[in-house]
C-alpha positions in Angstrom: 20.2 -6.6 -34.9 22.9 -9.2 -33.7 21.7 -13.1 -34.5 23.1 -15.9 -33.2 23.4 -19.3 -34.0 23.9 -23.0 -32.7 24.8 -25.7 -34.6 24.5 -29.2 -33.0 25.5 -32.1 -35.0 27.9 -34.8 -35.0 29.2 -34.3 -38.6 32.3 -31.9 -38.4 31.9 -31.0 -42.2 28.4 -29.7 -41.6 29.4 -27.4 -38.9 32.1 -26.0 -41.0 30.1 -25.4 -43.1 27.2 -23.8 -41.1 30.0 -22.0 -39.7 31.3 -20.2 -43.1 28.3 -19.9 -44.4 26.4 -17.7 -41.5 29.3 -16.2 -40.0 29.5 -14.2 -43.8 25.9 -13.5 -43.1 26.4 -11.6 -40.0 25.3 -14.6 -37.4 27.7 -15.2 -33.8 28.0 -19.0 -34.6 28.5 -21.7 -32.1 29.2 -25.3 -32.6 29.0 -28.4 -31.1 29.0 -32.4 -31.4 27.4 -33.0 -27.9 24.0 -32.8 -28.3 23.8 -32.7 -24.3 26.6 -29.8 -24.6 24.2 -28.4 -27.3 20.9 -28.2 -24.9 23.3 -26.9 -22.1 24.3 -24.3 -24.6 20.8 -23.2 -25.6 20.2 -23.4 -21.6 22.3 -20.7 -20.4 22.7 -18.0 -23.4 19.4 -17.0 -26.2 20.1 -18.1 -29.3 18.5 -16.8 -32.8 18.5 -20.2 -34.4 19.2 -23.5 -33.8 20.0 -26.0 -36.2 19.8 -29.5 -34.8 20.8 -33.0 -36.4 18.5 -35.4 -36.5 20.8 -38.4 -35.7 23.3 -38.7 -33.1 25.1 -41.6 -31.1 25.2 -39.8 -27.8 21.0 -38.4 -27.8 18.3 -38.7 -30.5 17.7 -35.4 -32.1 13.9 -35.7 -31.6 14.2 -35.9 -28.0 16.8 -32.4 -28.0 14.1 -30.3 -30.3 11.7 -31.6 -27.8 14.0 -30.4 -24.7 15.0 -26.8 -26.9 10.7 -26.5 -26.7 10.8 -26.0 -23.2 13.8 -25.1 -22.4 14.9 -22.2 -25.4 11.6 -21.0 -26.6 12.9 -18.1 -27.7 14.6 -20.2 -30.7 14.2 -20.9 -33.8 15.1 -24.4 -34.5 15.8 -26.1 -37.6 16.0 -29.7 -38.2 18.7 -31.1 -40.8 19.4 -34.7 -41.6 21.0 -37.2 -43.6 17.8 -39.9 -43.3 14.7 -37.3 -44.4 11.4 -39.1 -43.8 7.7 -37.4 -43.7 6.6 -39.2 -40.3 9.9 -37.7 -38.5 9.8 -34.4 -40.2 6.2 -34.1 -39.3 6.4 -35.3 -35.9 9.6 -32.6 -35.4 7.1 -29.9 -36.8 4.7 -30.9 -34.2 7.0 -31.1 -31.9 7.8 -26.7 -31.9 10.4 -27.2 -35.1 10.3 -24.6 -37.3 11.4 -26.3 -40.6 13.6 -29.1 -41.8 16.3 -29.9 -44.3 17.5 -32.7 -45.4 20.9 -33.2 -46.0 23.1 -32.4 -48.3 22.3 -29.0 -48.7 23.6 -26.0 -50.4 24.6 -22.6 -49.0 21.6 -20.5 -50.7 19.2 -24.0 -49.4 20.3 -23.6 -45.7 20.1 -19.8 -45.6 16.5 -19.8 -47.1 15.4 -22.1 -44.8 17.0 -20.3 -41.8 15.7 -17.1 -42.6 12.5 -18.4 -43.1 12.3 -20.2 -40.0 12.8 -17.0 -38.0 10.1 -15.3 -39.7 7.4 -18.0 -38.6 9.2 -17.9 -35.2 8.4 -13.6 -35.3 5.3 -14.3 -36.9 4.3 -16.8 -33.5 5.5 -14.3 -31.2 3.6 -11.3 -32.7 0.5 -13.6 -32.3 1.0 -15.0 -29.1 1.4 -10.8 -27.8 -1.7 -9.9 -29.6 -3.7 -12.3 -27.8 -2.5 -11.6 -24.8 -2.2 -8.0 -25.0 -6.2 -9.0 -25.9 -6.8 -11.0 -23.1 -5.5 -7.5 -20.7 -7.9 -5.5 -22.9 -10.4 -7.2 -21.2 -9.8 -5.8 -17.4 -10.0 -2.9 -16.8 -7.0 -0.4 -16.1 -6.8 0.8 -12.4 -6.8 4.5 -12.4 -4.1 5.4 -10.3 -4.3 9.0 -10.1 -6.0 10.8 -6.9 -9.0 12.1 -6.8 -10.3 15.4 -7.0 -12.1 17.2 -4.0 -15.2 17.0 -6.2 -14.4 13.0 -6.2 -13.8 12.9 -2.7 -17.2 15.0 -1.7 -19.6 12.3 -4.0 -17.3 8.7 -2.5 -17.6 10.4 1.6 -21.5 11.1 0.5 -22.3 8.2 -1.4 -19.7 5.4 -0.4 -18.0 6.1 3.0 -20.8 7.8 4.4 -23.2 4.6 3.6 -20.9 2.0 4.4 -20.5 3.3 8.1 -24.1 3.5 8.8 -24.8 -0.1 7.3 -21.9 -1.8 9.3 -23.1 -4.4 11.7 -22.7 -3.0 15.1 -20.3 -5.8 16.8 -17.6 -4.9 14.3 -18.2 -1.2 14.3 -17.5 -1.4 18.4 -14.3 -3.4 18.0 -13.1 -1.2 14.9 -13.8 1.6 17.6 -11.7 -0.2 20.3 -9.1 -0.5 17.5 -9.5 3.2 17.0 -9.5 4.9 20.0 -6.1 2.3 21.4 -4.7 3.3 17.9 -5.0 7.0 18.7 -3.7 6.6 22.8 -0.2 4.8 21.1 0.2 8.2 18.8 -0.6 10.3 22.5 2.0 7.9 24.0 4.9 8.0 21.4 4.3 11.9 21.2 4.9 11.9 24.9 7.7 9.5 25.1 10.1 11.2 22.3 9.4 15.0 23.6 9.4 14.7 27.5 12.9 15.2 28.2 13.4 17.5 25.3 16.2 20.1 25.6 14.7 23.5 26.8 17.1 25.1 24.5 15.1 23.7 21.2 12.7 25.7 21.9 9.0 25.0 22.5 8.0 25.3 19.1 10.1 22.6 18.1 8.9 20.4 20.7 5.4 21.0 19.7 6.1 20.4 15.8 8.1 16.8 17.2 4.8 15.7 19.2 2.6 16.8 16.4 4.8 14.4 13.6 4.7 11.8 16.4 1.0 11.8 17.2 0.1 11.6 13.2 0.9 8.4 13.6 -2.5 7.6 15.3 -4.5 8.7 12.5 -2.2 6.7 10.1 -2.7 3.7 12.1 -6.7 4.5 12.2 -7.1 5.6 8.3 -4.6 2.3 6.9 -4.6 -0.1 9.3 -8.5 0.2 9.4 -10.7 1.7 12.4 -13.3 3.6 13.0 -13.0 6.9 14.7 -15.4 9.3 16.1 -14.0 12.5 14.8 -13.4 11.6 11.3 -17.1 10.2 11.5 -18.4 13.7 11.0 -18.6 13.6 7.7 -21.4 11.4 7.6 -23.3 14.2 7.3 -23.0 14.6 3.7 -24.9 11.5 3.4 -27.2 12.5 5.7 -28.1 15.9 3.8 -27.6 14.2 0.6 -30.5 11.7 2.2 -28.4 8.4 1.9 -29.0 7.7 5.7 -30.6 9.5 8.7 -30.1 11.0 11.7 -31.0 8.5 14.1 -29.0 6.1 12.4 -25.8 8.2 12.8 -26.5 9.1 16.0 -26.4 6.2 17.3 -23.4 4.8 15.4 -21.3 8.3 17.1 -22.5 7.0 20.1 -21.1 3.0 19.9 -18.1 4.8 18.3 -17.5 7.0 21.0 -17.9 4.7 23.4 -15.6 2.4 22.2 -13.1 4.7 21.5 -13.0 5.5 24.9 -12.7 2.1 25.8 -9.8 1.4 23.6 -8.1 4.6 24.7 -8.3 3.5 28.6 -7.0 -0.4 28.1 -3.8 1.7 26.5 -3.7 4.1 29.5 -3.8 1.0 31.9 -1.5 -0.9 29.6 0.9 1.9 30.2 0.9 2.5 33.6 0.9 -1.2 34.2 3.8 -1.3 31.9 6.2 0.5 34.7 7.3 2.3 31.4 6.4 5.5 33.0 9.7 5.4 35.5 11.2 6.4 31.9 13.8 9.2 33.5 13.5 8.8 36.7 9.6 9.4 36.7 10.0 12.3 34.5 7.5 10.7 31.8 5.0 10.4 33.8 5.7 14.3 35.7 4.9 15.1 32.0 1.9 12.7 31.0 0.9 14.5 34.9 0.9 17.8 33.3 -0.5 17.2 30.4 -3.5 16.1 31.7 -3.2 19.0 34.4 -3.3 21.5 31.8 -6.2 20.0 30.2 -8.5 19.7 33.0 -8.1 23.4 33.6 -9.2 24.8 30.3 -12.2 27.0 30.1 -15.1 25.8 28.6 -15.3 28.3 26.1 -11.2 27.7 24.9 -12.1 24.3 25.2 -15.3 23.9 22.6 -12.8 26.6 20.1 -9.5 24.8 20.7 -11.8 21.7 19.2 -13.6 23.1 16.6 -9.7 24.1 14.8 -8.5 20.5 15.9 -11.5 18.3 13.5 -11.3 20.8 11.2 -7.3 19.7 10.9 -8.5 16.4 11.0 -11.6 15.3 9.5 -9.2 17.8 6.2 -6.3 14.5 6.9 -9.2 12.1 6.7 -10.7 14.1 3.2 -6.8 14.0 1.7 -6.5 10.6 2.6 -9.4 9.5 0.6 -8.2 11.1 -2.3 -4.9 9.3 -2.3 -4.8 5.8 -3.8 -1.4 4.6 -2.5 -0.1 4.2 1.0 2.5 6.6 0.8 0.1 9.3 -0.4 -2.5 8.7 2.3 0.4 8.9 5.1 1.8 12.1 3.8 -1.6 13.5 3.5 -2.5 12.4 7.2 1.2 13.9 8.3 0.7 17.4 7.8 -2.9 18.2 9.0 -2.3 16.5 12.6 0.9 17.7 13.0 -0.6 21.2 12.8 -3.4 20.8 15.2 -0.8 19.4 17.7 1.6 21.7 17.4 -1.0 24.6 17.6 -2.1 23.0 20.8 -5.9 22.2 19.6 -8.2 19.5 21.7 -9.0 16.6 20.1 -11.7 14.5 22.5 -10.3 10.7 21.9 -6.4 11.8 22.5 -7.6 13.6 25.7 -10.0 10.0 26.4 -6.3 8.9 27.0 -4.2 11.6 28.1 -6.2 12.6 30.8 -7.3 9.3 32.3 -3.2 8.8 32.3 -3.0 11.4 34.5 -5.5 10.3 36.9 -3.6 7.0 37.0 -0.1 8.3 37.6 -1.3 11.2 40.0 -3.6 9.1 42.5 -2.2 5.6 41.6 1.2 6.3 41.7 1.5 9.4 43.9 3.4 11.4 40.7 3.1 14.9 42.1 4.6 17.6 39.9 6.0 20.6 42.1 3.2 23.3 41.9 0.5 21.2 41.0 -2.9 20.4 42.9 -3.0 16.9 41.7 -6.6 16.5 43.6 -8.1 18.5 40.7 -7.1 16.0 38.4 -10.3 14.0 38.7 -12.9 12.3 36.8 -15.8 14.8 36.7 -13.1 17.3 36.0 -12.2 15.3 32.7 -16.1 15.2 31.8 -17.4 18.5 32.4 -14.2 20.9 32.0 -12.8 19.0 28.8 -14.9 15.7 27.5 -17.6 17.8 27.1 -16.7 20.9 25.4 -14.4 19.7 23.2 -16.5 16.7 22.2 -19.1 19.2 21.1 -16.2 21.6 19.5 -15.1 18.6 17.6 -18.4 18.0 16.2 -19.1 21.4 15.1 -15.6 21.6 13.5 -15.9 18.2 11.8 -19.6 19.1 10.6 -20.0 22.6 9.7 -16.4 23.3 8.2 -15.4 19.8 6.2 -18.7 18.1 5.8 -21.2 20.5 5.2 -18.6 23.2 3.7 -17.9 20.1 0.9 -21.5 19.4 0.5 -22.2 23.0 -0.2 -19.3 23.3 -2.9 -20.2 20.3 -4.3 -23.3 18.3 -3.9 -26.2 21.0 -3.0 -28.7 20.9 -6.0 -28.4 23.6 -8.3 -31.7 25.9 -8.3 
């Protein structure tokens, strides 16, 4: 191991000597007469040893072993002087000096002491890490691998699960405003990046683009923090596992639902107040137009099936979520799952609590009348009964039946 040394004394004959002597013992010497040179020195580079006089005209020695404590702790530094007394030499030792010589001294003297002052000074250290590496011993170790579905089934039955149904109601309404405006801004960025999409990409492509662009809802809903109807299915592991009951999660669903609904419209109205929908020439909004077009106009039956695949997709992004512990694993769990049930053109009953109500706006607000469309069939009780409705209950059964209890019957049913 390269050592180096610092000599800092006023007496040139003692650095030559200190010189000769260490330089044949393998040490990278470095002199000096300035003892404020010398604490500059110890300063900017790490020195092995330092041997320090104990009196010089420009600054008492004392008073640099004192500075070399604070500021080169790393050192090992050795007193040497021409005056020896016990009071000084035990105030240097109190003062973080490891030994001290008195002058003259002989080559074997000086190496001895030098070599046994780094031993105490590896001896300290070795200490001062045990203690501490003691003192860590004490707190536990965050586990940072992610969880196992086995994991994930007992913390959404026993933890999640529980948590939801014991929030106090005022913050579980604004966590579901939160929610349900989180979800609308992935609808609207899905929207805003695919409308004028080249035909010649393909509609495939298109789909997968809206789908990436609408994950970021859920991301926003799972990190940020809100509290979303759909993923709220799978309460009912904690209901079957009889954490909480039925009439408490009902009606929690219902605040939630509510209130994403609300959150949702303020977006909507945010957006058409925004103007932004003039976006090429009114083509954003011919497209938000048609999207809620196409929705209204779904049979009931494709409807409820279209929404059952969609919480299937999502309340699975919730699951994977959970069993990330990091950030970037809970966004790249969230990615994949609701870009599928985009892309696949599921129905997902808070995205449509904005894209169709954006229609309505645009069509009968703003006159946006695609060519080929009966915009008068874009109406309120056609959004409840021919797409709210079904899908809200296709959601459920998705969200229930295939994640929640399909986990709870892997995983927590009692063994006969």
């Amino acid at each position: 191991m390269n050592q180096s040394m610092l000599v800092i004394d006023d007496d040139t004959a003692v650095l030559a000597s200190c010189q000769r002597i260490f330089t044949e013992e393998g040490f990278k010497v470095t002199t000096t007469t300035d003892p404020a040179e010398g604490l500059e020195l110890a300063t900017t580079k790490e020195y092995t040893v330092v041997l320090c006089d104990w009196h010089m005209p420009k600054l008492d020695g004392m008073d640099v072993v004192t500075r070399l404590e604070t500021d080169a702790p790393e050192s090992a530094v050795v007193m040497i002087s021409g005056y020896p007394s016990v009071g000084r030499a035990t105030e240097a030792m109190q003062r973080g000096v490891m030994d001290y010589l008195p002058k003259p001294f002989t080559p074997e003297e000086i190496s001895a002491v030098v070599k046994k002052a780094i031993m105490v000074k590896l001896t300290q250290e070795r200490k001062a890490l045990g203690r501490f590496e003691k003192i860590l011993g004490k707190f536990p170790t965050p586990n940072m691998d992610d969880k196992v579905p086995k994991n994930i089934a007992e913390t959404v039955a026993e933890t999640v699960g529980v948590s939801k149904a014991t929030s106090p109601w005022l913050s579980l309404f604004v966590l579901g405003v939160m929610a349900g405006a989180y979800v609308a801004f992935g609808g609207l960025f899905a929207t805003t990046i695919t409308f004028d999409m080249s035909p010649e990409w393909g509609l495939g492509l298109k789909k997968l683009v809206a789908g990436g662009a609408f994950s970021l809802g859920l991301m926003l809903v799972i990190i940020a923090g809100a509290e979303l109807f759909t993923g709220n299915s799978l309460m009912i592991s904690s209901i079957i596992t009889g954490r909480i009951t039925w009439s408490n999660v009902l009606a929690r669903w219902t605040v939630v639902y509510f209130a994403n609904f609300i959150g949702s419209l303020i977006l909507a109205l945010l957006f058409y107040s925004s103007g932004l929908w003039r976006t090429g020439g009114d083509m954003l909004a011919v497209a938000a137009v048609k999207t809620a077009y196409t929705k209204v106009h779904l049979d009931f039956w494709e409807a409820l099936i279209r929404a059952i695949g969609c919480n299937w997709l999502v309340c699975l992004a919730v699951w994977m979520a959970l069993s990330a512990r990091q950030t970037v694993g809970k966004i790249f769990a969230i990615f994949f799952p609701i870009t599928a049930f985009v892309a696949i053109g599921f129905e997902h009953c808070v995205a449509n609590m904005y894209f169709i109500p954006v229609g309505i706006f645009l069509s009968h607000w703003a006159g946006i009348s695609p060519e080929g469309l009966d915009i008068s069939t874009i109406t309120w009780g056609a959004f409840a009964v021919n797409n709210l409705i079904p899908v809200t209950i296709g959601n459920i059964i998705g969200g229930v039946v295939f994640v929640g209890l399909g986990y709870w019957g892997a995983y927590l049913r009692p063994s006969r």
